[in-house]
Gaussian input, Z-matrix of N, CA and C with variables (Angstrom, degrees):
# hf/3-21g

backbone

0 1
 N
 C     1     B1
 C     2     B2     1     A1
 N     3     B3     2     A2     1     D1
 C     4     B4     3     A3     2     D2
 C     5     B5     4     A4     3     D3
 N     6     B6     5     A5     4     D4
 C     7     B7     6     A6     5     D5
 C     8     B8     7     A7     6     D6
 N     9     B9     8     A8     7     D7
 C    10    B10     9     A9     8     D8
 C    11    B11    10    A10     9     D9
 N    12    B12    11    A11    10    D10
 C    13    B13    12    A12    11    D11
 C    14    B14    13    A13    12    D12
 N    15    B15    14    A14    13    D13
 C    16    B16    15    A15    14    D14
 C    17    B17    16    A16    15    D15
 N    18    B18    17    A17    16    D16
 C    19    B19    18    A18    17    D17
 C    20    B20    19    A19    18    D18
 N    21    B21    20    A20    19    D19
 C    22    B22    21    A21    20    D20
 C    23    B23    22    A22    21    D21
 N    24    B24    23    A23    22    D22
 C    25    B25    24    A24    23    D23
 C    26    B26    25    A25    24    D24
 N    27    B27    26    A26    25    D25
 C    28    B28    27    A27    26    D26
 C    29    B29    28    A28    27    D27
 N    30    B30    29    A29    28    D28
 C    31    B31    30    A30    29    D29
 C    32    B32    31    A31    30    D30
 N    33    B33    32    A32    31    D31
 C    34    B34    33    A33    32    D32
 C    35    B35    34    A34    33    D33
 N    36    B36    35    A35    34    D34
 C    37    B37    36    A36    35    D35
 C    38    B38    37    A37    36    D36
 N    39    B39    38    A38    37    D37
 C    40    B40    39    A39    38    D38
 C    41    B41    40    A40    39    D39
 N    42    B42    41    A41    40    D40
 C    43    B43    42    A42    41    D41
 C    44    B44    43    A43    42    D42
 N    45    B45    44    A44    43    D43
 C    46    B46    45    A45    44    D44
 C    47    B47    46    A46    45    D45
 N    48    B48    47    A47    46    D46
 C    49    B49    48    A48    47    D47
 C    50    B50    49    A49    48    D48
 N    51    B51    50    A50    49    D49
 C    52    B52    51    A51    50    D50
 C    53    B53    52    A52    51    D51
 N    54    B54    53    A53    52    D52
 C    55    B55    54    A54    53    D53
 C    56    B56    55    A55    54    D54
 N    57    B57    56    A56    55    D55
 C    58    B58    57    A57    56    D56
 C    59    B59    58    A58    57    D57
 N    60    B60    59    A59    58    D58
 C    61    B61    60    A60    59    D59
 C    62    B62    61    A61    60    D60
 N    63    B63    62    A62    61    D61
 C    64    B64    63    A63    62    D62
 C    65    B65    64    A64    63    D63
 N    66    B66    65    A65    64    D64
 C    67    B67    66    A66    65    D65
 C    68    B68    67    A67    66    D66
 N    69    B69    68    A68    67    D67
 C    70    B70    69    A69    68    D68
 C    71    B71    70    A70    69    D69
 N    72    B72    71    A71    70    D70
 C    73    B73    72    A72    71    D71
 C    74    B74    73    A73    72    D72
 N    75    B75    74    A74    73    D73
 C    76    B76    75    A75    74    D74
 C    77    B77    76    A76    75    D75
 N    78    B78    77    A77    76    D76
 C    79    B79    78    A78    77    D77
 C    80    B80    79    A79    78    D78
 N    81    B81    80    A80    79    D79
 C    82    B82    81    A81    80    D80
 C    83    B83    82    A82    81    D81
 N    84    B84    83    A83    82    D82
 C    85    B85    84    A84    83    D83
 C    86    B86    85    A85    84    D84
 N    87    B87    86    A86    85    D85
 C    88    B88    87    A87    86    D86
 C    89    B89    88    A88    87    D87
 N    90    B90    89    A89    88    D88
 C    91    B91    90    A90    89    D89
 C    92    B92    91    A91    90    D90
 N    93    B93    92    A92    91    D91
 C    94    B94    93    A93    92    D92
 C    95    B95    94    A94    93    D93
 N    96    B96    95    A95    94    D94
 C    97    B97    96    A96    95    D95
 C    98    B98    97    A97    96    D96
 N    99    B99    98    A98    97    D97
 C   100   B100    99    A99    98    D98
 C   101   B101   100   A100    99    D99
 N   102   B102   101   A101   100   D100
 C   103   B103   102   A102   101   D101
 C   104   B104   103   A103   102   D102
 N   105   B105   104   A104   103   D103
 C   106   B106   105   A105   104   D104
 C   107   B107   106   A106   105   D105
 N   108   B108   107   A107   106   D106
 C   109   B109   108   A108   107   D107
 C   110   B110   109   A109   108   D108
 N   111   B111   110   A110   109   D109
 C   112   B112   111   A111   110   D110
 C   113   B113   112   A112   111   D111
 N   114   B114   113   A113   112   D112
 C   115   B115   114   A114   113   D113
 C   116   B116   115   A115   114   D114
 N   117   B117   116   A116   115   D115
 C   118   B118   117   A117   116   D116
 C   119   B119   118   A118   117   D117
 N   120   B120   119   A119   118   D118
 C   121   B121   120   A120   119   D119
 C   122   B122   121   A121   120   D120
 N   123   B123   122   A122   121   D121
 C   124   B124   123   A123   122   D122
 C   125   B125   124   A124   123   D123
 N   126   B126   125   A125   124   D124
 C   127   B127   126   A126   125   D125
 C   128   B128   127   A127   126   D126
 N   129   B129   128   A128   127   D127
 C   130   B130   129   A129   128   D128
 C   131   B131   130   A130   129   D129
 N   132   B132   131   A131   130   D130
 C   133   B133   132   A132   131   D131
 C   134   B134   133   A133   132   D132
 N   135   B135   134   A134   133   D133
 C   136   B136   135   A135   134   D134
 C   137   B137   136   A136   135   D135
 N   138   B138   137   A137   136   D136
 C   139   B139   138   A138   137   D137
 C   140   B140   139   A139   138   D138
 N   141   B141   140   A140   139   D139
 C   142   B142   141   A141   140   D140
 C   143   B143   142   A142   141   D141
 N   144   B144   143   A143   142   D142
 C   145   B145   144   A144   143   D143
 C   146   B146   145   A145   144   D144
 N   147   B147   146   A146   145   D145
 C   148   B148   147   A147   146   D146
 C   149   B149   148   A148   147   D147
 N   150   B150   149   A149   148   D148
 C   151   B151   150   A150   149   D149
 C   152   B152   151   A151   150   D150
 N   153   B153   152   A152   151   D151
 C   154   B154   153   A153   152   D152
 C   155   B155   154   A154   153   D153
 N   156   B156   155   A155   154   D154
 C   157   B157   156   A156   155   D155
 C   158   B158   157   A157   156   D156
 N   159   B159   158   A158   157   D157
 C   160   B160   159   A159   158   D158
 C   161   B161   160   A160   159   D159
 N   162   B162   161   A161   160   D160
 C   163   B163   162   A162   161   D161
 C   164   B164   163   A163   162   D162
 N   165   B165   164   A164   163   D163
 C   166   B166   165   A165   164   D164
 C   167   B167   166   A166   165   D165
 N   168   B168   167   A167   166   D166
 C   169   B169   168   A168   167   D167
 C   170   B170   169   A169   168   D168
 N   171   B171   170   A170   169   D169
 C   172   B172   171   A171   170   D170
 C   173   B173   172   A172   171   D171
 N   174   B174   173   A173   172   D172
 C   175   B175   174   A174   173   D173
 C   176   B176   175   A175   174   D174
 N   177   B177   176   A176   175   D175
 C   178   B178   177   A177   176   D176
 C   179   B179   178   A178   177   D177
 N   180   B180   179   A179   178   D178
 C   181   B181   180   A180   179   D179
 C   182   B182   181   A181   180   D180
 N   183   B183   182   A182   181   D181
 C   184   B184   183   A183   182   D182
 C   185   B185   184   A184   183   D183
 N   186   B186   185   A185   184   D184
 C   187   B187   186   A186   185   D185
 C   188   B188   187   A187   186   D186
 N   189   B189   188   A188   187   D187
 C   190   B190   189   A189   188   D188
 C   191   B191   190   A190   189   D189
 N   192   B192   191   A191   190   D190
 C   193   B193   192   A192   191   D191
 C   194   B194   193   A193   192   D192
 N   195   B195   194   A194   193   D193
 C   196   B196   195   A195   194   D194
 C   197   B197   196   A196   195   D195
 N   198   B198   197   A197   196   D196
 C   199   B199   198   A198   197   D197
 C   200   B200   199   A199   198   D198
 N   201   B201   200   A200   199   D199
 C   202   B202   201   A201   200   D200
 C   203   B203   202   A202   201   D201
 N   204   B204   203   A203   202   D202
 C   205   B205   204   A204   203   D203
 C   206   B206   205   A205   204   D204
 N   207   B207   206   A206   205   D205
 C   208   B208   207   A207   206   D206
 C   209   B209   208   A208   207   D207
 N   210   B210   209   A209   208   D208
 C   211   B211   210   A210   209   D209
 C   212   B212   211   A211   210   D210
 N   213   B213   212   A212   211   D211
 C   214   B214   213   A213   212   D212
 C   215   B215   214   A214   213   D213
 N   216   B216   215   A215   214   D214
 C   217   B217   216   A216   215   D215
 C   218   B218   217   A217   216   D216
 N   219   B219   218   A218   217   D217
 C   220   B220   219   A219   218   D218
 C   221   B221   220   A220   219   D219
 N   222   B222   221   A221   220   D220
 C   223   B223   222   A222   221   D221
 C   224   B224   223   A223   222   D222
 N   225   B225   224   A224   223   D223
 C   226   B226   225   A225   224   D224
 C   227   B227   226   A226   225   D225
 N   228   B228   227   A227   226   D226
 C   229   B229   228   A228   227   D227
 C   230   B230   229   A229   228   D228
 N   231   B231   230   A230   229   D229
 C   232   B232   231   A231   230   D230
 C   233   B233   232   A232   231   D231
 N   234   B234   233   A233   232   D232
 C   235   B235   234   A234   233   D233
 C   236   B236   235   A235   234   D234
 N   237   B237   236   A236   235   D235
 C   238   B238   237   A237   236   D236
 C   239   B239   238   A238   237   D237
 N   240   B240   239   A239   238   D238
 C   241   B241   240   A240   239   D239
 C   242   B242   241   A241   240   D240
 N   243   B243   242   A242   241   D241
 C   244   B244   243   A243   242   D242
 C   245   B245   244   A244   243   D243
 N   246   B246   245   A245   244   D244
 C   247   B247   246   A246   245   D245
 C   248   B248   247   A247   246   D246
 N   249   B249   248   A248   247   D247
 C   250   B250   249   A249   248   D248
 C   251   B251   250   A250   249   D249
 N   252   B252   251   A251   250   D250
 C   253   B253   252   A252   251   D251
 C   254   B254   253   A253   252   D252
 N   255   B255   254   A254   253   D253
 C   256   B256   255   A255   254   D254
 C   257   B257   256   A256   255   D255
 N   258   B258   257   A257   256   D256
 C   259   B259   258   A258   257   D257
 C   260   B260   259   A259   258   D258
 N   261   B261   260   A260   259   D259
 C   262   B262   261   A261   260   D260
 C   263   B263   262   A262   261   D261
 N   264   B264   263   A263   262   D262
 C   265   B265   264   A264   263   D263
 C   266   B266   265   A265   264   D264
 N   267   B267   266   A266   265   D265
 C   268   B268   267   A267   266   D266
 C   269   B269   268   A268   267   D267
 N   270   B270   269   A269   268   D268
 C   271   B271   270   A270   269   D269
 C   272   B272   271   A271   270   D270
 N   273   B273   272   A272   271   D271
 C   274   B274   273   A273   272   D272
 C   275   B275   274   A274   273   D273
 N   276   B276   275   A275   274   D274
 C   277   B277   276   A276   275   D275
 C   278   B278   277   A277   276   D276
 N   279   B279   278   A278   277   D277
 C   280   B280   279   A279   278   D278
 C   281   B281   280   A280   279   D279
 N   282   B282   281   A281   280   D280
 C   283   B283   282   A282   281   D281
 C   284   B284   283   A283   282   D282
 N   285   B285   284   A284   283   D283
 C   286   B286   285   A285   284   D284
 C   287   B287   286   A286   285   D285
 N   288   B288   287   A287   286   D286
 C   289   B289   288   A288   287   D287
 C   290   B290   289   A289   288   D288
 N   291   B291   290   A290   289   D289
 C   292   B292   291   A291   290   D290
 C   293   B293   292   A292   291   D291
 N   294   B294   293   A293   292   D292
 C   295   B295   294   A294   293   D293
 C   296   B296   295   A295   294   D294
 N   297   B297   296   A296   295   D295
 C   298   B298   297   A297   296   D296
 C   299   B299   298   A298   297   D297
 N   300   B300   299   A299   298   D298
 C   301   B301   300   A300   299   D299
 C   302   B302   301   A301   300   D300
 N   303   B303   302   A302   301   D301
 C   304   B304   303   A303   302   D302
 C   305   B305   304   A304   303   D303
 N   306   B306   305   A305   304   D304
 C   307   B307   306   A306   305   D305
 C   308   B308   307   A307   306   D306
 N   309   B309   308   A308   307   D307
 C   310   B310   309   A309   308   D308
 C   311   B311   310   A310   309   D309
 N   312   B312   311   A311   310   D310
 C   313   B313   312   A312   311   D311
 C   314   B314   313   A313   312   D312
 N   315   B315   314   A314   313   D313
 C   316   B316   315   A315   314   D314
 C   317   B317   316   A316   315   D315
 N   318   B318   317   A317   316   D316
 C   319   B319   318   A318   317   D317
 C   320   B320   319   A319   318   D318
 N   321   B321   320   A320   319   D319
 C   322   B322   321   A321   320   D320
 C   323   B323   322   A322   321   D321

   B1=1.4507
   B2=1.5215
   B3=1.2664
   B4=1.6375
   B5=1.6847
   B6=0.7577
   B7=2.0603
   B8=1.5409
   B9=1.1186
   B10=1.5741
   B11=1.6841
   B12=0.9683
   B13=1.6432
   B14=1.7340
   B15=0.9420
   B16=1.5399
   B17=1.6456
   B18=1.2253
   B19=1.5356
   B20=1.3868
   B21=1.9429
   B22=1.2304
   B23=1.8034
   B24=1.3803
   B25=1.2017
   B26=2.1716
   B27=1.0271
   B28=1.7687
   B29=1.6259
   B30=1.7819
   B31=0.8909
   B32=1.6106
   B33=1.3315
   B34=1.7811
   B35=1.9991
   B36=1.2403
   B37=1.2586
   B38=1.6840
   B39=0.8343
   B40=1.9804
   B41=1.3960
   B42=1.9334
   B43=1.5012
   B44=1.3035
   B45=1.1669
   B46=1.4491
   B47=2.2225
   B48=1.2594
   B49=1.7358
   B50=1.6346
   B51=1.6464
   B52=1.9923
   B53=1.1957
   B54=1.4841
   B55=1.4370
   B56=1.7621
   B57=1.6740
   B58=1.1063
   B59=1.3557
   B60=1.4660
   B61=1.4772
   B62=1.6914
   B63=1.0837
   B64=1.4463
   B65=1.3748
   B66=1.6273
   B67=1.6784
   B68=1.5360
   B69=1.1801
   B70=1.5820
   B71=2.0815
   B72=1.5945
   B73=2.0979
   B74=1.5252
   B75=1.3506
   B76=1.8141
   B77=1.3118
   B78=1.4201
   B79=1.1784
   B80=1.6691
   B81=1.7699
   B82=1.7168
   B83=1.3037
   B84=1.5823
   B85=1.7070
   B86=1.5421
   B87=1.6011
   B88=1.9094
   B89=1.3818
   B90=1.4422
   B91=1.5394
   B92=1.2546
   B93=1.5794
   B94=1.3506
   B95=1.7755
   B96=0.9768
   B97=1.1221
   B98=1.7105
   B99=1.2332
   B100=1.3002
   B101=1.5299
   B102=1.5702
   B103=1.4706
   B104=0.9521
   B105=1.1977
   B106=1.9377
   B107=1.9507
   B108=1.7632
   B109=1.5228
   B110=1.3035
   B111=1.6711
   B112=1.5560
   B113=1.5042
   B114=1.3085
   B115=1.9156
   B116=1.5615
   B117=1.7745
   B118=1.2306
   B119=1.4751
   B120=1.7445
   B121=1.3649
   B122=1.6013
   B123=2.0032
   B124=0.8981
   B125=1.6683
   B126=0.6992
   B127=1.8668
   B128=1.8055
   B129=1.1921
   B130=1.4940
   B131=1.8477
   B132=1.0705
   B133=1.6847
   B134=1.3808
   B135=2.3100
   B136=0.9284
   B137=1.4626
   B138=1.7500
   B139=1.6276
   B140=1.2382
   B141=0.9834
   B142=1.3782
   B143=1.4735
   B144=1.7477
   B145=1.4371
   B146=1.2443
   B147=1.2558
   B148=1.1505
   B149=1.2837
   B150=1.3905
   B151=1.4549
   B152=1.1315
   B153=1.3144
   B154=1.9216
   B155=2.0325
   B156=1.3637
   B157=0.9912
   B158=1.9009
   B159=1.3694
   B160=1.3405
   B161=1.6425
   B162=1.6464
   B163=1.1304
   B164=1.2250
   B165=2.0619
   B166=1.4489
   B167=1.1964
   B168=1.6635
   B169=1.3803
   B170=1.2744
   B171=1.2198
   B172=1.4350
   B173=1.8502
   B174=1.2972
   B175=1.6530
   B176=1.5578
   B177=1.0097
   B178=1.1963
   B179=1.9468
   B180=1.1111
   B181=1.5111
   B182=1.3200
   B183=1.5029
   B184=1.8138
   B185=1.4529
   B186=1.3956
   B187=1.8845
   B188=1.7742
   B189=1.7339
   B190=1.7709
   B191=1.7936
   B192=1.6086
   B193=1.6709
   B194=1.8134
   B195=1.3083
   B196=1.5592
   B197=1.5419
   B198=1.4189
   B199=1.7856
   B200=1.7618
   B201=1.3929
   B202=1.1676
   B203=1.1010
   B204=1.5584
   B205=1.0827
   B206=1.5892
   B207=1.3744
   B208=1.5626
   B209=1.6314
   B210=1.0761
   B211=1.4130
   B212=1.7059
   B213=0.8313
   B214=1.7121
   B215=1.6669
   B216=1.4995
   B217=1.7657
   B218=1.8737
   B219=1.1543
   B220=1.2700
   B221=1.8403
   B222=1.7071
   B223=1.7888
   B224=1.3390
   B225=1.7036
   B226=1.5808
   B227=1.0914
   B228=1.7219
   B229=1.1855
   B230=1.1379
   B231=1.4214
   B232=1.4403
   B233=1.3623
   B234=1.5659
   B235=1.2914
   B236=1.8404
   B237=1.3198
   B238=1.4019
   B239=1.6663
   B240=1.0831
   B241=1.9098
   B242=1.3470
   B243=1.8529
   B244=1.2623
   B245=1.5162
   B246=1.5333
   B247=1.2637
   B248=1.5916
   B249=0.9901
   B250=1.6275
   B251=1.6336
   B252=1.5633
   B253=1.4256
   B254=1.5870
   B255=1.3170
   B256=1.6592
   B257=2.1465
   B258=2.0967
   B259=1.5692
   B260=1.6344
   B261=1.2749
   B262=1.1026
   B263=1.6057
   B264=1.2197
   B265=1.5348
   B266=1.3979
   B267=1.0731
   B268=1.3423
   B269=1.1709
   B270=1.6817
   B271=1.7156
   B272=1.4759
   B273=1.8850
   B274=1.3815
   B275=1.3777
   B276=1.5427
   B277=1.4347
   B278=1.5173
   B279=1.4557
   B280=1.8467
   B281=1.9620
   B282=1.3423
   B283=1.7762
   B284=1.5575
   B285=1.7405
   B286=1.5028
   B287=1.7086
   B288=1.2611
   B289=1.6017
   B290=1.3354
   B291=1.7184
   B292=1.2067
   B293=1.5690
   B294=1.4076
   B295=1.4957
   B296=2.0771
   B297=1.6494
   B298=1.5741
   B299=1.7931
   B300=1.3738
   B301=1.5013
   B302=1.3487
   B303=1.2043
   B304=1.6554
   B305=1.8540
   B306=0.7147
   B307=1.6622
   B308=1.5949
   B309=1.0944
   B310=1.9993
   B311=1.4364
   B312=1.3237
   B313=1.6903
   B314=1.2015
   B315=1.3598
   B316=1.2754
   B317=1.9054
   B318=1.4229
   B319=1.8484
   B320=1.2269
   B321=1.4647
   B322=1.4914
   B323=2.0681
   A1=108.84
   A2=115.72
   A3=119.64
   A4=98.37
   A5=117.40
   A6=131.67
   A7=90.16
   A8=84.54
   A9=138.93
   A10=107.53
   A11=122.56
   A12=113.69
   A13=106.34
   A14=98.36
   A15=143.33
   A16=112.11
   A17=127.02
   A18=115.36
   A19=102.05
   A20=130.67
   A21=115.55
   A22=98.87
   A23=101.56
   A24=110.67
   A25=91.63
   A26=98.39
   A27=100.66
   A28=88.21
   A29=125.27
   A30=143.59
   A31=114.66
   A32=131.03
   A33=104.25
   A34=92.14
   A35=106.53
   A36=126.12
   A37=138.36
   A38=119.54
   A39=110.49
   A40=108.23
   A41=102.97
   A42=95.68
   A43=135.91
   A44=144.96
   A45=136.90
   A46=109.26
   A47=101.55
   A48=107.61
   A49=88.99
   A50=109.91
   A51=118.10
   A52=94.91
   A53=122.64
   A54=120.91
   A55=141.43
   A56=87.29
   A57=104.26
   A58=124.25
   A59=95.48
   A60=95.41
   A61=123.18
   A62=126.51
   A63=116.40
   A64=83.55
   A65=125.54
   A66=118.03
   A67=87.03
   A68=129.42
   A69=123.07
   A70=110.15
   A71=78.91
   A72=85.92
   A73=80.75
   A74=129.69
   A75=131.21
   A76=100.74
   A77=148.69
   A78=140.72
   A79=140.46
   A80=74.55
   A81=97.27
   A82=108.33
   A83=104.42
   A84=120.77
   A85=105.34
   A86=98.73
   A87=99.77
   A88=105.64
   A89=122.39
   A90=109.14
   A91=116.47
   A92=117.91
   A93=110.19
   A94=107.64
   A95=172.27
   A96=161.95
   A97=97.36
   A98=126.11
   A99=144.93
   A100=109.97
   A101=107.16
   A102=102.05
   A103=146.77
   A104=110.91
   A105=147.96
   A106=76.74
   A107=101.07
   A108=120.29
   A109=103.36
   A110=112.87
   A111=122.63
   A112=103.20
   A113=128.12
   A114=124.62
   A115=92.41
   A116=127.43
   A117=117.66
   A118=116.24
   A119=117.40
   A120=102.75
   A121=96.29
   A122=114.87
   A123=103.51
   A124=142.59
   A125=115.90
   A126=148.65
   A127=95.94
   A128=117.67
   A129=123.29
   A130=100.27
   A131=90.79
   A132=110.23
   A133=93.63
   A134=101.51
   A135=123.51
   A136=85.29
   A137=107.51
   A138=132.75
   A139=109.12
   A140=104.48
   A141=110.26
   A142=118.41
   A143=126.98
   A144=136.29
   A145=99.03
   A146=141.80
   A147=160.55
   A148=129.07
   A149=130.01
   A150=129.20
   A151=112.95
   A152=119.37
   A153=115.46
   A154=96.21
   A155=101.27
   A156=127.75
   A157=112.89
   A158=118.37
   A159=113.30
   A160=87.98
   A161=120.16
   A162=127.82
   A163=91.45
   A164=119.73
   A165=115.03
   A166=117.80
   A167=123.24
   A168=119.98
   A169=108.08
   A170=127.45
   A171=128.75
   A172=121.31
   A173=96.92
   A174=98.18
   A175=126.70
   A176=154.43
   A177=149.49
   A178=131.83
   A179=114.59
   A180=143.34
   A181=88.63
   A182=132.55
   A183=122.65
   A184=97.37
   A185=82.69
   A186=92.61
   A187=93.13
   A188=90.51
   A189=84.60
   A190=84.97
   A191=90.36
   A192=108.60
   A193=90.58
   A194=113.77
   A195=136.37
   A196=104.98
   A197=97.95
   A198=97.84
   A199=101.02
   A200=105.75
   A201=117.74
   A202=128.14
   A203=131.03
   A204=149.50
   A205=120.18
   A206=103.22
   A207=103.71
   A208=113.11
   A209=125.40
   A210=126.77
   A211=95.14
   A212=135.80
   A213=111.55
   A214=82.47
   A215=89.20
   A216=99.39
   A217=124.33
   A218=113.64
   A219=110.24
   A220=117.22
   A221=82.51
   A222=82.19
   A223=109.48
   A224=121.36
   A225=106.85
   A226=137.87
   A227=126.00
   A228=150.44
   A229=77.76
   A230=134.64
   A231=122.30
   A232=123.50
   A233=119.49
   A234=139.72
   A235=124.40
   A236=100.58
   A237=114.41
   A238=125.65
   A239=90.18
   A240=99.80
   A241=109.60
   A242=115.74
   A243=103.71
   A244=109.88
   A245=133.32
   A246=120.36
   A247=88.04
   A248=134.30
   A249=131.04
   A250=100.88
   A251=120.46
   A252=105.07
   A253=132.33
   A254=74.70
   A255=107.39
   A256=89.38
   A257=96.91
   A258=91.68
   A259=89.23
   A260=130.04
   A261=125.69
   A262=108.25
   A263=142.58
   A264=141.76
   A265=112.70
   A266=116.21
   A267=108.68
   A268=99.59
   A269=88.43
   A270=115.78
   A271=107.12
   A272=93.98
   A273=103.12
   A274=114.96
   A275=115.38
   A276=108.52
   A277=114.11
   A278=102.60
   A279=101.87
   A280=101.00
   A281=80.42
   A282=72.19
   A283=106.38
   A284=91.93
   A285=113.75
   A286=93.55
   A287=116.14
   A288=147.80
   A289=125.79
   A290=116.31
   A291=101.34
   A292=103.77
   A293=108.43
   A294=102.92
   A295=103.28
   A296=90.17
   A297=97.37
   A298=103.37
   A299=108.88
   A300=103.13
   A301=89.48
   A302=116.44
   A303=121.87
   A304=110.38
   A305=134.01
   A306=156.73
   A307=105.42
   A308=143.92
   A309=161.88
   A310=85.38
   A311=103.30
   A312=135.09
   A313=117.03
   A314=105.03
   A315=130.68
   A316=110.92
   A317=103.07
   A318=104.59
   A319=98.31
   A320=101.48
   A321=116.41
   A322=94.15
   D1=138.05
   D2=-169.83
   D3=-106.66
   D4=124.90
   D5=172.77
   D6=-80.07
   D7=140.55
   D8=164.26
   D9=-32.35
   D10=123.44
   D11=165.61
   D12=-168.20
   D13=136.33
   D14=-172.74
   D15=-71.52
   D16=97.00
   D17=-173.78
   D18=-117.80
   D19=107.72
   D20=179.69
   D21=-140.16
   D22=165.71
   D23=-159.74
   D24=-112.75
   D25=120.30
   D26=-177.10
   D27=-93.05
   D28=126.01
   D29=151.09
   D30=-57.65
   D31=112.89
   D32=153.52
   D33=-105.52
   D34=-151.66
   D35=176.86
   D36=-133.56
   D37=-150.16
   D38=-176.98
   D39=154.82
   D40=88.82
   D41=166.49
   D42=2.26
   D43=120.23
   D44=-174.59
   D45=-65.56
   D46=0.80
   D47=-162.70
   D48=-97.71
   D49=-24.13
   D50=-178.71
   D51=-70.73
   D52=-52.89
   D53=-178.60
   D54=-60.29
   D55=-19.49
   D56=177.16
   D57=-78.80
   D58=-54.11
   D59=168.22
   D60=-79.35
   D61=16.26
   D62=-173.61
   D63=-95.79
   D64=-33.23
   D65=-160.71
   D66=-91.90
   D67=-29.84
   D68=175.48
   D69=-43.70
   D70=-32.96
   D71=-160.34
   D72=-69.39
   D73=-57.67
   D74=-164.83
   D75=-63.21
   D76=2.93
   D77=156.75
   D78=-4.88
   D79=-68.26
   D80=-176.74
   D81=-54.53
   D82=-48.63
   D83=-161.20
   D84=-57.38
   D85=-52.15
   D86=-175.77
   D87=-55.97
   D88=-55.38
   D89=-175.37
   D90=-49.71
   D91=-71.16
   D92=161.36
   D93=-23.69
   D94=108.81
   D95=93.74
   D96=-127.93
   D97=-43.02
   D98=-166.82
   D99=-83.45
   D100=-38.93
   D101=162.35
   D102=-78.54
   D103=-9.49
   D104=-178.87
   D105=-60.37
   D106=-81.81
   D107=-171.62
   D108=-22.93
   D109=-73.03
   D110=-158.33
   D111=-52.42
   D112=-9.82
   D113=-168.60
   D114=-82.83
   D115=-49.55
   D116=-179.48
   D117=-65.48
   D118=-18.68
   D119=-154.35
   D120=-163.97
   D121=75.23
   D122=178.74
   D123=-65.99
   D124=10.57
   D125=-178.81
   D126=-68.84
   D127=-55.94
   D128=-138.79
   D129=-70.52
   D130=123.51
   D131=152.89
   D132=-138.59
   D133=175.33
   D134=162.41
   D135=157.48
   D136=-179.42
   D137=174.22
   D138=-93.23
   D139=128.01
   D140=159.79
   D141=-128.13
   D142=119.58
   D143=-156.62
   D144=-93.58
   D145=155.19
   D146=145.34
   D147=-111.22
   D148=107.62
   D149=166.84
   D150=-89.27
   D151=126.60
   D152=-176.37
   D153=-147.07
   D154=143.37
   D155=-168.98
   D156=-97.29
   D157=118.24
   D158=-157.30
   D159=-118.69
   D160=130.10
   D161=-147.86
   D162=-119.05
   D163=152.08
   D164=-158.05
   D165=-60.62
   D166=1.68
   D167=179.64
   D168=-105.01
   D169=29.60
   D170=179.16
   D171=59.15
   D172=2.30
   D173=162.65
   D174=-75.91
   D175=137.75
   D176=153.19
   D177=-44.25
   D178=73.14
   D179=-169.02
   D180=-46.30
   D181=-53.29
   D182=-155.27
   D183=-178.30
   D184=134.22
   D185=171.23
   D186=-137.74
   D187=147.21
   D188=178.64
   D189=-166.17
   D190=155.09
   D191=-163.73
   D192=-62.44
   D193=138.09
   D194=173.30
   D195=-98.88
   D196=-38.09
   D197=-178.79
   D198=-173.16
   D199=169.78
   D200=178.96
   D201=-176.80
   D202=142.37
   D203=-174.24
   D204=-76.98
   D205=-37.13
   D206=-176.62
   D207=-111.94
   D208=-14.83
   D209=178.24
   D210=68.61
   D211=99.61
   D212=-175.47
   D213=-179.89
   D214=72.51
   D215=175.45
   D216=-46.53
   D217=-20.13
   D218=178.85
   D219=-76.52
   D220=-51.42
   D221=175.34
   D222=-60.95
   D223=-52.87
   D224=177.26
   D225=-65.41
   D226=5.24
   D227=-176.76
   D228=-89.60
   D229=-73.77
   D230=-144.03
   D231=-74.88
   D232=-33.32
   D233=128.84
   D234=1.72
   D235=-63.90
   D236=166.60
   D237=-84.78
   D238=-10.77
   D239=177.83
   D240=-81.22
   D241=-49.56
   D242=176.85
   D243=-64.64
   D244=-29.42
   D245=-157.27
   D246=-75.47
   D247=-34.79
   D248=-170.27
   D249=-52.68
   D250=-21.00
   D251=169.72
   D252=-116.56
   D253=41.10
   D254=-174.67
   D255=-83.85
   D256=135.85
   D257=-174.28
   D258=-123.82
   D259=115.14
   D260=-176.82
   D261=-110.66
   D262=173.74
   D263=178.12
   D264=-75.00
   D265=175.75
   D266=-167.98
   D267=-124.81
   D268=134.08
   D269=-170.42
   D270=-47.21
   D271=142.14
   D272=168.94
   D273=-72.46
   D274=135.09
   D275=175.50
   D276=106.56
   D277=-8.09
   D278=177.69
   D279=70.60
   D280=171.10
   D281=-171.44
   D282=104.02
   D283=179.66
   D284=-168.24
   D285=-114.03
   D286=163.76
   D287=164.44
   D288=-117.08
   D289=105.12
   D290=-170.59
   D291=-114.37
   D292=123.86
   D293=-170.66
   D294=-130.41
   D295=145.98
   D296=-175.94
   D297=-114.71
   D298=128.22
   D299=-165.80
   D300=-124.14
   D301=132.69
   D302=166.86
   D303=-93.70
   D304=125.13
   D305=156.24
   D306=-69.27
   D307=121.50
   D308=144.32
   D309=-95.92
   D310=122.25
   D311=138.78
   D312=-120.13
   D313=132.74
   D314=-178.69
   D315=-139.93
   D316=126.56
   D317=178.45
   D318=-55.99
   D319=166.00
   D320=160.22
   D321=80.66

């Protein structure tokens, strides 16, 4: 016989201006990821989405590609690695933050 168990996800929250700037501070890192790319292949733009999960202590729990333009697992691997060291405050309300950020690159 299997018992009973309860699997729920407690929402808190985080001004969208906390969010902004914590991915504002990881900036450098994402470009750097995109410029590495643009040296093999100056042509390349596109979006690349990120869903990443912000954990009640304001660390970054998981980031993983939501969508993408280039398929080009290394840059979007790397893309999501720096956001994984993204340190944002910790949500009002206890709980998790689930946020989807789209990235536009464009050369030049």
């Amino acid at each position: 016989m299997e018992s009973e168990r309860a699997c729920w996800i407690r929402f808190g929250s985080l001004p969208k201006a906390d969010i902004d700037g914590a991915v504002k501070d990881r900036m450098g890192g994402i470009r750097g990821c995109y410029q590495r790319e643009l040296l093999k292949n100056p042509n390349l733009s596109g979006t690349v989405t990120v869903k990443f999960v912000i954990a009640p202590d304001g660390s970054v729990r998981s980031a993983d590609i939501k969508s993408t333009t280039w398929n080009d697992a290394q840059v979007e691997g790397c893309i999501a690695e720096a956001l994984l060291r993204c340190e944002f405050p910790e949500p009002t309300g206890g709980g998790i933050v689930i946020v989807s950020c789209p990235f536009v690159f464009t050369p030049g």
